[in-house]
N, C-alpha and C positions, 0 to 999 in steps of 0.2 A: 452554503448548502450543508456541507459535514462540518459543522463547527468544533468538534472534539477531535477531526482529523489535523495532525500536526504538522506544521514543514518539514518534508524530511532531506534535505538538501543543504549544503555549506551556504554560506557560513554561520546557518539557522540552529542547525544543529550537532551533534558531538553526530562521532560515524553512526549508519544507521544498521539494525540489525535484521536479517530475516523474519523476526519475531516482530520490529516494526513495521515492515513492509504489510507483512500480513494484518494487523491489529486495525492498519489503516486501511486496507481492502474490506474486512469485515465490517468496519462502522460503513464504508461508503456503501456495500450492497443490502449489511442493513437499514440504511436512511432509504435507499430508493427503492425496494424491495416492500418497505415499510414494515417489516417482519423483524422484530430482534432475535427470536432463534425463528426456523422453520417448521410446518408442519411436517412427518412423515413422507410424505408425497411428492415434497415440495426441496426435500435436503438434498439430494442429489445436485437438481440446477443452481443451487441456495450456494453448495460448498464448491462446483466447477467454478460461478462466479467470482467467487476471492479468489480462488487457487488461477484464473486467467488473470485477471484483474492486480496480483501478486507479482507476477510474473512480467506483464507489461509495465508494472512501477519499477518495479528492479530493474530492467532494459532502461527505461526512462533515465532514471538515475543516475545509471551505470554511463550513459552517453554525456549528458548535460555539460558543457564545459561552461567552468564559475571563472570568471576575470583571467580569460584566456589558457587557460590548461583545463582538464580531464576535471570532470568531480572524483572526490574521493568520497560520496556517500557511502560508496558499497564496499569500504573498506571491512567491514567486519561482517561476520553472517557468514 
């Protein structure tokens, strides 16, 4: 589906940062959205959805245990 969204989880990738958290919310609301920026109208719901969608990845991450211990994705951010 979001082909240009990254793994962002060990041991895929080096620590992940809020700046990536976000990058990958934005590609995914703009694929489904189909909108790469929004219209006026439309930015409000456009920017709530990354800033959720941000927010449950970071939880996500933050839980995931990799080969029996805690992920350290959200080591940095």
């Amino acid at each position: 589906m979001c082909r240009s969204i990254k793994t962002l989880r060990p041991p895929f990738t080096e620590p992940v940062t809020d700046d990536d958290v976000r990058a990958a919310a934005l590609q995914y609301v703009r694929k489904i959205s189909g909108f790469r920026a929004p219209a006026a109208h439309n930015a409000e719901a456009f920017e709530r959805a990354v800033e959720e969608i941000a927010r449950s990845t970071a939880q996500l991450l933050s839980t995931l245990e990799v080969k029996g211990g805690r992920s350290s994705a959200r080591e940095a951010g």
